[in-house]
C-alpha positions as CSV (number, residue, x, y, z in Angstrom):
1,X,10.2,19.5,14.8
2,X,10.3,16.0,13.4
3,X,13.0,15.2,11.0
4,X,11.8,13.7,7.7
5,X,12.8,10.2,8.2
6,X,10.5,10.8,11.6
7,X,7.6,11.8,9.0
8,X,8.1,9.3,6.7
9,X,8.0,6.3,9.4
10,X,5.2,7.9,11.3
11,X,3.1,7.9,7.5
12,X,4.0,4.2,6.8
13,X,2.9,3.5,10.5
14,X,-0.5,5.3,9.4
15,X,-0.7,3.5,6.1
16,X,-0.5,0.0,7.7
17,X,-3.0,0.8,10.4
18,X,-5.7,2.7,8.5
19,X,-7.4,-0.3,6.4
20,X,-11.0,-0.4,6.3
21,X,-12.6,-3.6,6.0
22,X,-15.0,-2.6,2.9
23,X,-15.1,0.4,0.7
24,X,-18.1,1.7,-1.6
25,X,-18.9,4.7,-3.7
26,X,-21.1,5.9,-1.1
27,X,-17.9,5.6,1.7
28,X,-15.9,7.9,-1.2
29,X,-19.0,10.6,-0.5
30,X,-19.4,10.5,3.3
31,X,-15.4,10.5,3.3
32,X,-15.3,13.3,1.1
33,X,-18.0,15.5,2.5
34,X,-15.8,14.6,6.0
35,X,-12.9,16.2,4.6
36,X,-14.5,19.1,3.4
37,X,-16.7,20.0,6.7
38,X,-13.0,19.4,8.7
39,X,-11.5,21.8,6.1
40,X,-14.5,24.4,6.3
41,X,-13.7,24.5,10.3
42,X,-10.1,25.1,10.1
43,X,-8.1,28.1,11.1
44,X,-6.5,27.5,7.4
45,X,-10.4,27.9,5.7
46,X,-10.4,30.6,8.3
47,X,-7.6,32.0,6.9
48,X,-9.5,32.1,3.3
49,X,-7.3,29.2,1.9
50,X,-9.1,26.6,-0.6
51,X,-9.0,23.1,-0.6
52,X,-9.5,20.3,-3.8
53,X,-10.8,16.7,-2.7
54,X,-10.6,14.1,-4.7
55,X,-11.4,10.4,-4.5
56,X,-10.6,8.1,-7.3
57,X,-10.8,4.4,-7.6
58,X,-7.3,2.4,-8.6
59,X,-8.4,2.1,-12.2
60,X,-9.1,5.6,-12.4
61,X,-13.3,6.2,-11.7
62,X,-14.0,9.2,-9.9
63,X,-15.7,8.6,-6.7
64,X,-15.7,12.1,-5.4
65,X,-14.5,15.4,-6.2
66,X,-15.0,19.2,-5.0
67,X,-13.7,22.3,-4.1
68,X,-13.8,24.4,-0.8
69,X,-13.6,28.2,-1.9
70,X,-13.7,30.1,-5.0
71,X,-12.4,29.4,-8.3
72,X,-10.4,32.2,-9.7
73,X,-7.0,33.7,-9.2
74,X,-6.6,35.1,-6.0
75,X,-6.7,34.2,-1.7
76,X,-8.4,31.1,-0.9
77,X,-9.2,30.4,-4.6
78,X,-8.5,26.9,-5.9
79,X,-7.7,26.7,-9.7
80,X,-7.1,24.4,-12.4
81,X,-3.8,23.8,-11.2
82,X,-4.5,22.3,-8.2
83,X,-6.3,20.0,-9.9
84,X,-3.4,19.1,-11.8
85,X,-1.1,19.3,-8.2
86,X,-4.5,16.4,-7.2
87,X,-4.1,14.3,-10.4
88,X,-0.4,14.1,-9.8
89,X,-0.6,13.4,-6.1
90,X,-2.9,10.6,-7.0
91,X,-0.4,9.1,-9.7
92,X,2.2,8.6,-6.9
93,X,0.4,6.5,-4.7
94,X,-1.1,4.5,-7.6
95,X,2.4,3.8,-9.1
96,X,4.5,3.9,-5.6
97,X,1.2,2.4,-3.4
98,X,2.4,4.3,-0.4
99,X,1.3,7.9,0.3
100,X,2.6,11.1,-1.6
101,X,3.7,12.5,2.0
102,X,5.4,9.4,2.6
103,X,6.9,9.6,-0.8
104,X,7.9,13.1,-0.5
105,X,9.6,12.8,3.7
106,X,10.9,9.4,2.5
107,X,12.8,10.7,-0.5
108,X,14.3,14.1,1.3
109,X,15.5,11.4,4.4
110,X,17.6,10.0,2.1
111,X,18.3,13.0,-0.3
112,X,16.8,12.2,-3.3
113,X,14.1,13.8,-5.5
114,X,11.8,12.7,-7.9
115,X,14.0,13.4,-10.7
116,X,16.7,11.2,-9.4
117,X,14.4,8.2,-8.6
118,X,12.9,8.8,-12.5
119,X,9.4,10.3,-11.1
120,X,8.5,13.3,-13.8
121,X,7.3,16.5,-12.6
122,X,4.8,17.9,-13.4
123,X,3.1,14.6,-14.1
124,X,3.8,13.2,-10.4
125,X,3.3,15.3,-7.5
126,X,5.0,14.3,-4.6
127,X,3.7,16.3,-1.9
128,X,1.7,15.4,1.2
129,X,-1.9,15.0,1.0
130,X,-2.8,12.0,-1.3
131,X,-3.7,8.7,0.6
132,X,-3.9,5.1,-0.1
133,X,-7.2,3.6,0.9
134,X,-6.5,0.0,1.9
135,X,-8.7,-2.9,2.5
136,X,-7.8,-5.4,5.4
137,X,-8.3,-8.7,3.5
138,X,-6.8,-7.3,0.6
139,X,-2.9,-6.7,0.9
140,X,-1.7,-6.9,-3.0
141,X,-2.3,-3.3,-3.5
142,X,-4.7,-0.4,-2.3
143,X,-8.4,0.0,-4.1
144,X,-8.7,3.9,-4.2
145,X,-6.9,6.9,-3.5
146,X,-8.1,10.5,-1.4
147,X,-6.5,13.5,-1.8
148,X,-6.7,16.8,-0.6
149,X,-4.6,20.0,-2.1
150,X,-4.5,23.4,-0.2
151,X,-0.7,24.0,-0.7
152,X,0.4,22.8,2.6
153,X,1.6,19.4,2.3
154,X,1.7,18.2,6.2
155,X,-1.5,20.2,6.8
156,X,-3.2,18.3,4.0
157,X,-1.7,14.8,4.7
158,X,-2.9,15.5,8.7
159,X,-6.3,16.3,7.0
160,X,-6.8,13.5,5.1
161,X,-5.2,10.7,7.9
162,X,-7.4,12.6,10.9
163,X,-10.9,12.3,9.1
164,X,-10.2,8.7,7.4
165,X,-9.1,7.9,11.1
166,X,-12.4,9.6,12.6
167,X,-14.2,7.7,9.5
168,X,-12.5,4.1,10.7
169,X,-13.7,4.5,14.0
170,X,-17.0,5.8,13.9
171,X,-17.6,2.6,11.2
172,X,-15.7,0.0,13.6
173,X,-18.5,1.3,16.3
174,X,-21.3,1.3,14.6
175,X,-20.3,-2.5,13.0
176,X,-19.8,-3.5,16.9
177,X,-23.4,-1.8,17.9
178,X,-25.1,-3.7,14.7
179,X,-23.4,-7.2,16.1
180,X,-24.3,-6.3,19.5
181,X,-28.1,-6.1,18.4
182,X,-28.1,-9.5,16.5
């Protein structure tokens, strides 16, 4: 098992390498809808856990949202409080700019928690699952934020890297068949 200074390194690794080279509303959908068909063939939808998406520009617009399972209070439902666990995820990366699972491994390598480093709970969330989404040309700060909450914070951060990654590829090939043609 990794240690959490292993984590934390491999998420900043992920970070730095995961920039797309544009980002619209319509990306935020096909994104989104990519996270939720992953999710919907998992052992943990499987399982009858839920999921909340969420993608949200910097300044706050809502680019996508949903919800994989029932809303209620029981197995697999999803809830207003994840939303709030969502909303809070997505305040850490837009006040820190790294991801919350690089915010959460980083802070236990070095033994600190949010209290200590003046991030209030419940308002930030620093658990795994909430990622920034970079452009290449655009290093100052990232445009938009995905997140993803089923209660499992390196199943959700995995989820959200492995589909933008999957996204990012499946782009960078279709942009190199489209120059190919010209």
């Amino acid at each position: 098992m990794p240690s959490d200074s292993e984590l934390a390194n491999q998420a900043l690794i992920e970070e730095n390498s995961l920039r797309f080279s544009s980002f619209s509303s319509s990306d935020a959908v096909t994104l989104g809808l990519s996270i939720r068909k992953r999710f919907r063939a998992s052992s943990r939808h499987a399982k009858g856990k839920g999921l909340v998406i969420s993608i949200e520009a910097v300044g706050g617009h809502t680019l996508f949202a949903c919800t994989v399972g029932d809303l209620g209070a029981g197995m697999g439902c999803v809830s207003l409080d994840s939303w709030c666990c969502v909303k809070g995820m997505i305040k850490v990366v837009n006040r820190i700019g790294h991801s919350s699972f690089y915010v959460e491994k980083g802070m236990a390598a070095v033994g600190k928690t949010p209290e200590t480093l003046g991030i209030p709970y419940p308002e930030f969330r620093c658990n795994g699952g909430a990622f920034p989404i970079w452009l290449e040309n655009a290093p100052c700060c990232p445009i938009a934020v995905v997140a993803a909450y089923g209660g499992s914070s390196q199943e959700d951060h995995h989820l959200v890297v492995t589909t933008i990654r999957d996204f990012l590829t499946k782009a960078n090939r279709n942009s190199a068949e489209t120059q190919s043609q010209r």
